[in-house]
mmCIF file of the N, C-alpha and C atoms, coordinates in Angstrom:
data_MODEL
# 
_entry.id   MODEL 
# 
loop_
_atom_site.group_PDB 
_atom_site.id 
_atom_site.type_symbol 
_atom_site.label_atom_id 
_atom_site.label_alt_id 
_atom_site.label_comp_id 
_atom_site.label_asym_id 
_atom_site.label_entity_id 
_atom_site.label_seq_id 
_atom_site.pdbx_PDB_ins_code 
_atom_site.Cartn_x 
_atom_site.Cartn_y 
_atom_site.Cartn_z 
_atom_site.occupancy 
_atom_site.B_iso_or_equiv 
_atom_site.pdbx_formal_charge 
_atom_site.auth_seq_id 
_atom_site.auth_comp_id 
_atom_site.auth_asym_id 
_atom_site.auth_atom_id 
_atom_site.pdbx_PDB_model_num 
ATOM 1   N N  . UNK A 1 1  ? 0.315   -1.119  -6.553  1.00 0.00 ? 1  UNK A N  1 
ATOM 2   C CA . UNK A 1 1  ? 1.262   -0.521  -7.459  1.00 0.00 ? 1  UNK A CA 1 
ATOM 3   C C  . UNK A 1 1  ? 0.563   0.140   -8.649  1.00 0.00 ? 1  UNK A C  1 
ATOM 4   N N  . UNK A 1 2  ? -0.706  -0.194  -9.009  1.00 0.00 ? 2  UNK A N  1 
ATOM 5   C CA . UNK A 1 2  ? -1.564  -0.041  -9.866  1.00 0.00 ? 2  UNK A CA 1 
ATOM 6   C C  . UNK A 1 2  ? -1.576  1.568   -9.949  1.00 0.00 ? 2  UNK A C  1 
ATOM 7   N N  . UNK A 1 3  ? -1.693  2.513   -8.627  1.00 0.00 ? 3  UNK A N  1 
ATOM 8   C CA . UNK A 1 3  ? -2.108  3.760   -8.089  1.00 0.00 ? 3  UNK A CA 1 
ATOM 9   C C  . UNK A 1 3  ? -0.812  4.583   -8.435  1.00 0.00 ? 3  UNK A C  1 
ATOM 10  N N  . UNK A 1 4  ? 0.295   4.366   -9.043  1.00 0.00 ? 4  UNK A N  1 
ATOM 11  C CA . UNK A 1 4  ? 1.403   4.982   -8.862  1.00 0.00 ? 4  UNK A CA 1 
ATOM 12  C C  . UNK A 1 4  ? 0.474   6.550   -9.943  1.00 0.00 ? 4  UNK A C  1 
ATOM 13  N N  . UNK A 1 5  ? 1.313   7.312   -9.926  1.00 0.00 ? 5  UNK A N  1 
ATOM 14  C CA . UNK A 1 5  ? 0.948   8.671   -10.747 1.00 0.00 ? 5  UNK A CA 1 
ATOM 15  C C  . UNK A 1 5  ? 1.344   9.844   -9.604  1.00 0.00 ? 5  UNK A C  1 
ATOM 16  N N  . UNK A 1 6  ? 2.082   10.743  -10.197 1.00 0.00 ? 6  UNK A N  1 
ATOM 17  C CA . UNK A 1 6  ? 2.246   11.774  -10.534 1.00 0.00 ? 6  UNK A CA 1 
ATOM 18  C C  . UNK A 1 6  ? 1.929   12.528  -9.783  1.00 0.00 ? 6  UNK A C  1 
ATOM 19  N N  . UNK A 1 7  ? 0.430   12.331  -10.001 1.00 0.00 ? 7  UNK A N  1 
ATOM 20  C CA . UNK A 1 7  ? -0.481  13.466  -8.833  1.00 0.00 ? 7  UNK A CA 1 
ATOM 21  C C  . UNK A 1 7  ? -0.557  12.965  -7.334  1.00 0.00 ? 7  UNK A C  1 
ATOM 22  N N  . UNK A 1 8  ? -0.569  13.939  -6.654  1.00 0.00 ? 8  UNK A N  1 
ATOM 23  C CA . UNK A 1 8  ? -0.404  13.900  -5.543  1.00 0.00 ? 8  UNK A CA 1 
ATOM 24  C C  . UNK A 1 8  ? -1.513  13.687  -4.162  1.00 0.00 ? 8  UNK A C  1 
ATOM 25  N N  . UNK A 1 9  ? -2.450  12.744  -3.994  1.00 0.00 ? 9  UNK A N  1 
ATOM 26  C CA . UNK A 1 9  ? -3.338  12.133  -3.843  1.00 0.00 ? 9  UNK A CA 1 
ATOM 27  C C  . UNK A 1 9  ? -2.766  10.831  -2.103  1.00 0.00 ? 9  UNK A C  1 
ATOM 28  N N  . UNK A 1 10 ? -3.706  11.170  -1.314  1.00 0.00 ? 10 UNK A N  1 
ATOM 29  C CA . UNK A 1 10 ? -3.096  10.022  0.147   1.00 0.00 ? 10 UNK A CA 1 
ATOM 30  C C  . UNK A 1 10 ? -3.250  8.674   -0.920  1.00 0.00 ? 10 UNK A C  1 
ATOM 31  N N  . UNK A 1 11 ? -3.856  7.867   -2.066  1.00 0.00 ? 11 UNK A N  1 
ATOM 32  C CA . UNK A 1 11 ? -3.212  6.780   -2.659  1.00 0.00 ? 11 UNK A CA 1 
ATOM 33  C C  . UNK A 1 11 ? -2.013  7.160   -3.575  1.00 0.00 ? 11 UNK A C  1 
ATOM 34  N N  . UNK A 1 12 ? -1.846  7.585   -4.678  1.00 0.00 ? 12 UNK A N  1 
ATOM 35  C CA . UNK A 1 12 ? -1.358  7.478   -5.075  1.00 0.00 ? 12 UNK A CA 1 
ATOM 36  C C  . UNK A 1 12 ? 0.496   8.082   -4.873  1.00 0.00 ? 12 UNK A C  1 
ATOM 37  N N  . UNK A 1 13 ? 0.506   9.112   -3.625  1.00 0.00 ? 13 UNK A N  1 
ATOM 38  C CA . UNK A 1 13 ? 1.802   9.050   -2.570  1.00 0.00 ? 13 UNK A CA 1 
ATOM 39  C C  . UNK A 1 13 ? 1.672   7.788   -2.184  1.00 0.00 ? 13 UNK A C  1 
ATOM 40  N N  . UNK A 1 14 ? 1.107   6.932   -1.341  1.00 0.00 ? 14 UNK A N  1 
ATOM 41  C CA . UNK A 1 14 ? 1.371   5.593   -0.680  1.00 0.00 ? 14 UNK A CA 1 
ATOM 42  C C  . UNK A 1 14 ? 1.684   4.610   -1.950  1.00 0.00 ? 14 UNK A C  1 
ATOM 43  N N  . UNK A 1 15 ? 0.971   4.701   -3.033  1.00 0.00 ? 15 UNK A N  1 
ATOM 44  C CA . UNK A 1 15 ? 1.815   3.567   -3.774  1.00 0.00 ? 15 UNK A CA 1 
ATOM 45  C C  . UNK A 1 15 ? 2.593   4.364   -4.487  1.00 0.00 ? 15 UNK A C  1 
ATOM 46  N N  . UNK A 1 16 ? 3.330   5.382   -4.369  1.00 0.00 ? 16 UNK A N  1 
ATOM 47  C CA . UNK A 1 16 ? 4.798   5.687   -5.010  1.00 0.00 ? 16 UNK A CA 1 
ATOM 48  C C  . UNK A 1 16 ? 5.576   5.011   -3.844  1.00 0.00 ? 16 UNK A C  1 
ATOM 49  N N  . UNK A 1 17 ? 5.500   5.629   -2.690  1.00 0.00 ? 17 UNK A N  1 
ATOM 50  C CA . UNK A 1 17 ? 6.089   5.118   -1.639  1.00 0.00 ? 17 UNK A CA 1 
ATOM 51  C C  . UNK A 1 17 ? 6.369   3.937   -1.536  1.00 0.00 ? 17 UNK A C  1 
ATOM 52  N N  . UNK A 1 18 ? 5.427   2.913   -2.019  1.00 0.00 ? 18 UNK A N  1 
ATOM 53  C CA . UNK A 1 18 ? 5.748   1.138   -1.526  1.00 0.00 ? 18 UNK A CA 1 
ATOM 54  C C  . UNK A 1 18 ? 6.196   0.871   -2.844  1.00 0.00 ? 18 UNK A C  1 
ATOM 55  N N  . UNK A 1 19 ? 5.844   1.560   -3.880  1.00 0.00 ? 19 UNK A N  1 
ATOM 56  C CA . UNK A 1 19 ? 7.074   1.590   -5.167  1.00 0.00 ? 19 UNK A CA 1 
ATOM 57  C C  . UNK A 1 19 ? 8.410   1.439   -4.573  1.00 0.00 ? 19 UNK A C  1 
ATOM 58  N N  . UNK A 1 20 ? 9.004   2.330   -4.488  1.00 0.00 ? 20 UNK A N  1 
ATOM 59  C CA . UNK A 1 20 ? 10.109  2.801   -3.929  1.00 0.00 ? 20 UNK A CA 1 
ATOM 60  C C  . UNK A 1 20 ? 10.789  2.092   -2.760  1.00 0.00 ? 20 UNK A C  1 
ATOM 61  N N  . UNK A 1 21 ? 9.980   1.658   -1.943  1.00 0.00 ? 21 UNK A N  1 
ATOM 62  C CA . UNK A 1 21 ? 10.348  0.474   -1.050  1.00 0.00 ? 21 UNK A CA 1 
ATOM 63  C C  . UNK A 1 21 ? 10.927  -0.835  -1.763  1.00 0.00 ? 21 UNK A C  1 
ATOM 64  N N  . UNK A 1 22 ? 12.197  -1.036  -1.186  1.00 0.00 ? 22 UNK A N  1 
ATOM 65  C CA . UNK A 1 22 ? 12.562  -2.536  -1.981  1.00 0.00 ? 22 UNK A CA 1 
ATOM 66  C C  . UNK A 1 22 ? 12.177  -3.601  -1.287  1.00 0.00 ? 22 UNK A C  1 
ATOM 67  N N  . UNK A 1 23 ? 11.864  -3.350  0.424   1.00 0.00 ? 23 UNK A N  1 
ATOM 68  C CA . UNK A 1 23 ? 11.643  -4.324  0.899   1.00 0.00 ? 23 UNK A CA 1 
ATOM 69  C C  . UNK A 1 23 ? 10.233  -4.466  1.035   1.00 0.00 ? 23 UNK A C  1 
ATOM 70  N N  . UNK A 1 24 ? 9.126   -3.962  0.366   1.00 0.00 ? 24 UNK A N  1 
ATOM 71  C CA . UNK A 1 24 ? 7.743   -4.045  0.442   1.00 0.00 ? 24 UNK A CA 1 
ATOM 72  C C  . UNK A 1 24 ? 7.574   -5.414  -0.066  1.00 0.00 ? 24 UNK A C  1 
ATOM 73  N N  . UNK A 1 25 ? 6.341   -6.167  0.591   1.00 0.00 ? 25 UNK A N  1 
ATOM 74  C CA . UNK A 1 25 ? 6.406   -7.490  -0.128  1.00 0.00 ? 25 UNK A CA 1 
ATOM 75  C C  . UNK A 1 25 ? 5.302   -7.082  -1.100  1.00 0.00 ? 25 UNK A C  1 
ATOM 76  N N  . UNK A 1 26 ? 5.744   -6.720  -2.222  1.00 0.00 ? 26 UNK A N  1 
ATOM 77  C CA . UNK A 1 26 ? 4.919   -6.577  -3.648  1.00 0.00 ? 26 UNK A CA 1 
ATOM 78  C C  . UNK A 1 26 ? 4.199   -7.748  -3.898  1.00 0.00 ? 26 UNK A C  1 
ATOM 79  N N  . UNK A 1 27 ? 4.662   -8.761  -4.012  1.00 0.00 ? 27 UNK A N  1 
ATOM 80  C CA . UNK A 1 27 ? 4.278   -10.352 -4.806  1.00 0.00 ? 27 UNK A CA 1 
ATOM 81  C C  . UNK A 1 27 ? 2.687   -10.536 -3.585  1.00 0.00 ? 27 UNK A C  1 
ATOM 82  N N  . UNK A 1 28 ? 3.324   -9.880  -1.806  1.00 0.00 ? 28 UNK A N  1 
ATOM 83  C CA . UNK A 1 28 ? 1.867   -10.703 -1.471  1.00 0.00 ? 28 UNK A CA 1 
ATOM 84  C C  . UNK A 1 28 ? 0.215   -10.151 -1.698  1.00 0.00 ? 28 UNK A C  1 
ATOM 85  N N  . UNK A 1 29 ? -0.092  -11.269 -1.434  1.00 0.00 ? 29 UNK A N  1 
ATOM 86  C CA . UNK A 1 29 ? -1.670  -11.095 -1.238  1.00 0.00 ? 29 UNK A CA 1 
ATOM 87  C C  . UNK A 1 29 ? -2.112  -11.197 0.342   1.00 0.00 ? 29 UNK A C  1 
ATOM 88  N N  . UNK A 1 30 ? -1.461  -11.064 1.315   1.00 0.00 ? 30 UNK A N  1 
ATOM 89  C CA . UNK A 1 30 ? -1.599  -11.645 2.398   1.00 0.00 ? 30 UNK A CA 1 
ATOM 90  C C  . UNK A 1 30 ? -2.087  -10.064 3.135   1.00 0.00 ? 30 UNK A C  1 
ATOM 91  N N  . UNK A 1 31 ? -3.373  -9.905  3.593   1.00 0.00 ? 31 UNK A N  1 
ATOM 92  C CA . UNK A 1 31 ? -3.594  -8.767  4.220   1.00 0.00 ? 31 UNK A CA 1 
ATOM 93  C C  . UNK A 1 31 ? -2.396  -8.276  5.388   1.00 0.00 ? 31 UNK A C  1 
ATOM 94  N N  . UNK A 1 32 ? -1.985  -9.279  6.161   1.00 0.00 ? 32 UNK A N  1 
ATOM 95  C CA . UNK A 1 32 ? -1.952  -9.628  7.583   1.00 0.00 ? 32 UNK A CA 1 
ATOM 96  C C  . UNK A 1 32 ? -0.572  -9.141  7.381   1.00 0.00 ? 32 UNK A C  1 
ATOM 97  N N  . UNK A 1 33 ? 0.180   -9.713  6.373   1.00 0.00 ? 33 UNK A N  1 
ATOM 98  C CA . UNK A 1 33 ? 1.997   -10.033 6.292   1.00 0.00 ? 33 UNK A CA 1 
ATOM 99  C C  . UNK A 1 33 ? 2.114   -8.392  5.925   1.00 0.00 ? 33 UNK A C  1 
ATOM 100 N N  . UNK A 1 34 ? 1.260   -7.845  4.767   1.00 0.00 ? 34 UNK A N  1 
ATOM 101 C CA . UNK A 1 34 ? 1.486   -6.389  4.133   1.00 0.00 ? 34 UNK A CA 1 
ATOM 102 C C  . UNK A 1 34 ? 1.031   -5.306  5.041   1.00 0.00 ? 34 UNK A C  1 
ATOM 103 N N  . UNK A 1 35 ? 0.029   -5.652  6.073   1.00 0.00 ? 35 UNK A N  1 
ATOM 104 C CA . UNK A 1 35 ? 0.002   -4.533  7.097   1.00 0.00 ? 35 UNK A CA 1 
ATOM 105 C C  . UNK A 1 35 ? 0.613   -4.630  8.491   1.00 0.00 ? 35 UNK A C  1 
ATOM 106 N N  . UNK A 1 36 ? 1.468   -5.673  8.688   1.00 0.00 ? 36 UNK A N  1 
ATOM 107 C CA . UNK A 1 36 ? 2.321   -5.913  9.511   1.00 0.00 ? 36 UNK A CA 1 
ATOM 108 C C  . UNK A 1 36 ? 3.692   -5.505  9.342   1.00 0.00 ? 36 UNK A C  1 
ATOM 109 N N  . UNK A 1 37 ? 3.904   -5.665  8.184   1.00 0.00 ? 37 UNK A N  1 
ATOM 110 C CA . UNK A 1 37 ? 5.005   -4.800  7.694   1.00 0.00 ? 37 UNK A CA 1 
ATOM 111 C C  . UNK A 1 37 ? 4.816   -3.305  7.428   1.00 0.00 ? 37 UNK A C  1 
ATOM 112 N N  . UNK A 1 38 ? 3.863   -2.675  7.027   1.00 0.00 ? 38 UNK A N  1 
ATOM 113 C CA . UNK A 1 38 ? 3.635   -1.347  7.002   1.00 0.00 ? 38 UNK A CA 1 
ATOM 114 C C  . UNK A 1 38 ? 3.782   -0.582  8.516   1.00 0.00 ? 38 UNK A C  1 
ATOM 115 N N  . UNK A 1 39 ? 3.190   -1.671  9.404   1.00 0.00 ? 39 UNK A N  1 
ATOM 116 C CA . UNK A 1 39 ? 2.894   -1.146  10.534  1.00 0.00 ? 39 UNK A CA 1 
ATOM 117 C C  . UNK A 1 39 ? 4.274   -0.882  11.180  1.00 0.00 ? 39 UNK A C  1 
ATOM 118 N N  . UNK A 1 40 ? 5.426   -1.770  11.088  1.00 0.00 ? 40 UNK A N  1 
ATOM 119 C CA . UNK A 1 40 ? 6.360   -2.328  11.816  1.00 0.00 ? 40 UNK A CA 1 
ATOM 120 C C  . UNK A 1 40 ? 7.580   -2.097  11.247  1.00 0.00 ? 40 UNK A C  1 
ATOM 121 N N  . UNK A 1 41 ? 7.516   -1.278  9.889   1.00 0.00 ? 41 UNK A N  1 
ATOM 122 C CA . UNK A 1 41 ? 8.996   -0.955  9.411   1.00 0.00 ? 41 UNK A CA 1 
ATOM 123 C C  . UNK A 1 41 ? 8.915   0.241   8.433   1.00 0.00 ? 41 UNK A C  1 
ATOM 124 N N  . UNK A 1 42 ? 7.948   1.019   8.312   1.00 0.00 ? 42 UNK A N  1 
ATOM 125 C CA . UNK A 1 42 ? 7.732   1.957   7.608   1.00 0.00 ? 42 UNK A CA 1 
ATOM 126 C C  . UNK A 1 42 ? 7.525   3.276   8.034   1.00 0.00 ? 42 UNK A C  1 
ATOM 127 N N  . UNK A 1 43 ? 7.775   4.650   7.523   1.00 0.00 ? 43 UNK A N  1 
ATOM 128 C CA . UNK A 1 43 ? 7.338   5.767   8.377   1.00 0.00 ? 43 UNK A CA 1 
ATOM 129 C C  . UNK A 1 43 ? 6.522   6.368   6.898   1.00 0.00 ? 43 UNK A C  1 
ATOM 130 N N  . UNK A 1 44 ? 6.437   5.895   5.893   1.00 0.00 ? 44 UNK A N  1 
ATOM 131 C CA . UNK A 1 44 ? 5.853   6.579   4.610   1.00 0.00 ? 44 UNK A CA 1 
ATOM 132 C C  . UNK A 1 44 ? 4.041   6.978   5.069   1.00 0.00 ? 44 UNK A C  1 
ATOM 133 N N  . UNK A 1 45 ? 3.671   5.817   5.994   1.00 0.00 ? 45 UNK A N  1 
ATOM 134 C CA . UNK A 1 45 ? 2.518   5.822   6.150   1.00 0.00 ? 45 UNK A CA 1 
ATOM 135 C C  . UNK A 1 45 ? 1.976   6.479   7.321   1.00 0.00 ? 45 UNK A C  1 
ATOM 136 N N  . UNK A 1 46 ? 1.129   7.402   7.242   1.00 0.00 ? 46 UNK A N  1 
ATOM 137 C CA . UNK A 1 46 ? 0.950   8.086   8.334   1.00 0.00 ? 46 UNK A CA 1 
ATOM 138 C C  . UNK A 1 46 ? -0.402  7.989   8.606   1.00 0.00 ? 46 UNK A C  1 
ATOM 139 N N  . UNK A 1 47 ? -1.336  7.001   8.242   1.00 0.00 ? 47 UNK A N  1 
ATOM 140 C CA . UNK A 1 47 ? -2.558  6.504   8.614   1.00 0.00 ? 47 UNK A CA 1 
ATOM 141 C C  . UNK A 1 47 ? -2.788  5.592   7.959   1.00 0.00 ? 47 UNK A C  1 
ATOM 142 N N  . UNK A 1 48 ? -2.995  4.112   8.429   1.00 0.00 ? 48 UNK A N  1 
ATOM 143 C CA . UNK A 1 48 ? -3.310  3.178   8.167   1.00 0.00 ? 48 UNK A CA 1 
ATOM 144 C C  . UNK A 1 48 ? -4.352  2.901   7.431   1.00 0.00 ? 48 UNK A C  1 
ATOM 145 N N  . UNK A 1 49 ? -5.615  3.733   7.589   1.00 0.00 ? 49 UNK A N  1 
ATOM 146 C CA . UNK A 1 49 ? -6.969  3.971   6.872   1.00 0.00 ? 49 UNK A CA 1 
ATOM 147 C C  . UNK A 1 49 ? -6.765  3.344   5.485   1.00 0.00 ? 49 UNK A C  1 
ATOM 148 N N  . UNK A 1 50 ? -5.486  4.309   4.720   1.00 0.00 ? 50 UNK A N  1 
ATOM 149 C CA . UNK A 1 50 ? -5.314  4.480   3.648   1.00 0.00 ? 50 UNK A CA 1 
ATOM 150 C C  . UNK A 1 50 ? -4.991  3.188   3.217   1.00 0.00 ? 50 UNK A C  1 
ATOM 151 N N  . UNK A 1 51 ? -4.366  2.461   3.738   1.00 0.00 ? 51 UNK A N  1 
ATOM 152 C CA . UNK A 1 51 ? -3.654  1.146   3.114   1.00 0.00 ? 51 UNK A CA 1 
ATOM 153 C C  . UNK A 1 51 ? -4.997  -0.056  3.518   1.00 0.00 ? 51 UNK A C  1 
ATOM 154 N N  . UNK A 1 52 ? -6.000  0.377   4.534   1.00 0.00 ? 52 UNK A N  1 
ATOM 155 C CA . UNK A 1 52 ? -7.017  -0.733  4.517   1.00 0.00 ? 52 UNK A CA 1 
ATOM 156 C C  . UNK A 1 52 ? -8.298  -0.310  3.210   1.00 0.00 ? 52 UNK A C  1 
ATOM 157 N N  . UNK A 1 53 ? -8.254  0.873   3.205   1.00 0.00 ? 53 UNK A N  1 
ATOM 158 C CA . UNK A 1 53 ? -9.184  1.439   1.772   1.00 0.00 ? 53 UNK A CA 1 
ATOM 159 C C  . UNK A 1 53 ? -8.821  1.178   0.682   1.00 0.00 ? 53 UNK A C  1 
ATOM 160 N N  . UNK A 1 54 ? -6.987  0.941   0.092   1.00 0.00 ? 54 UNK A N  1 
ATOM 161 C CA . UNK A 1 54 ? -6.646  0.571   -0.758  1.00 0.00 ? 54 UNK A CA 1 
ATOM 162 C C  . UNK A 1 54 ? -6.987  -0.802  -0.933  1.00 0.00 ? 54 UNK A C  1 
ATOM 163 N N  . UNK A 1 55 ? -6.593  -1.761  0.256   1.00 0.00 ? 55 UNK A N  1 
ATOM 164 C CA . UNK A 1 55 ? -6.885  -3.562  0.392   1.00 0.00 ? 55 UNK A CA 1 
ATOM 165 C C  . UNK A 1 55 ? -8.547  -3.520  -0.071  1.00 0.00 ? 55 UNK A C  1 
ATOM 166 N N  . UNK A 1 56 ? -9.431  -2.969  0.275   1.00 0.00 ? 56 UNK A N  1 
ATOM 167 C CA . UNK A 1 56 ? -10.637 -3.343  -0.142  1.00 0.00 ? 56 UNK A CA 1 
ATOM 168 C C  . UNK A 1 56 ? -10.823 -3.063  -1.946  1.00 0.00 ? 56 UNK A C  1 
ATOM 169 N N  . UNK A 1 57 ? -10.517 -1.447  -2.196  1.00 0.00 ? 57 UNK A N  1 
ATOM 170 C CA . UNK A 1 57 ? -10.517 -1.906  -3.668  1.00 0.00 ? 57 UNK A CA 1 
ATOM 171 C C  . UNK A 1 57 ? -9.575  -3.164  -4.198  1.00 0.00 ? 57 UNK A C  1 
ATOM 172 N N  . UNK A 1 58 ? -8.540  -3.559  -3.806  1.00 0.00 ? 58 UNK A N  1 
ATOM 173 C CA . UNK A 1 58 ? -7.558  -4.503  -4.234  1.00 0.00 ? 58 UNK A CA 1 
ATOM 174 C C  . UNK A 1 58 ? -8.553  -5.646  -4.507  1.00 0.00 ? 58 UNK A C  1 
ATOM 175 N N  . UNK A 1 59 ? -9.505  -5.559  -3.443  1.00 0.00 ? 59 UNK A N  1 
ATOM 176 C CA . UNK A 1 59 ? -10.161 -6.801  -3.266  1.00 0.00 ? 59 UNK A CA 1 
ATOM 177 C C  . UNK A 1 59 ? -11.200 -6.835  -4.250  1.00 0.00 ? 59 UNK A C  1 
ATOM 178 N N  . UNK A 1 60 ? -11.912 -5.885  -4.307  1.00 0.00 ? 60 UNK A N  1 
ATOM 179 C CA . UNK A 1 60 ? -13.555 -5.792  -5.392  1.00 0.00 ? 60 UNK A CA 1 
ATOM 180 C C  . UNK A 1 60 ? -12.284 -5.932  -6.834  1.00 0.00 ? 60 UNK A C  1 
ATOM 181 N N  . UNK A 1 61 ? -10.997 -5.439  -7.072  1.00 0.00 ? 61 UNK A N  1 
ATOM 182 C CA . UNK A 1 61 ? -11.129 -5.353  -8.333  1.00 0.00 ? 61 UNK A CA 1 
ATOM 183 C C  . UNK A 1 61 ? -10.510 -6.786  -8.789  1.00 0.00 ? 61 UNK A C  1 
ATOM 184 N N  . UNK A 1 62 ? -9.824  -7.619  -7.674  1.00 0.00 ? 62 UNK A N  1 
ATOM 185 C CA . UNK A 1 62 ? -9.557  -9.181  -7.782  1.00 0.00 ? 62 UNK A CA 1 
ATOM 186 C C  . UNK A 1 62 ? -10.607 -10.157 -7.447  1.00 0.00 ? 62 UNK A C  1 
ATOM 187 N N  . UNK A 1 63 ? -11.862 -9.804  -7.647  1.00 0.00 ? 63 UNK A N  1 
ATOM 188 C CA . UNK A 1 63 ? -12.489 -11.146 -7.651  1.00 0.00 ? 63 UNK A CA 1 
ATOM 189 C C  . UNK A 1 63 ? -12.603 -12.149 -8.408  1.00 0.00 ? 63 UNK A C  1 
# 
């Protein structure tokens, strides 16, 4: 959610998008639950890449 802005960027469209989603599970941390759901109920995403490139910064910047 961090990525939201304006400009128009493959992150920062995907986190307007899961903005905008009410049923995104925001709260998790769970790789597995958030790309299972992307995978399985979403059409915002049109390459997965993007949402595993986002999980890794998620990750370096939560250590």
């Amino acid at each position: 959610m961090t990525l939201r802005a304006p400009k128009k960027t493959a992150e920062s469209q995907f986190a307007n998008d899961a903005a905008k989603d009410i049923q995104f599970p925001k709260q998790s941390e769970d790789y597995h639950e958030i790309s299972s759901y992307l995978e399985m109920n979403v059409d915002y995403v049109s390459n997965m890449f993007i949402f595993d490139e986002l999980w890794e910064k998620y990750l370096e910047n939560n250590k």
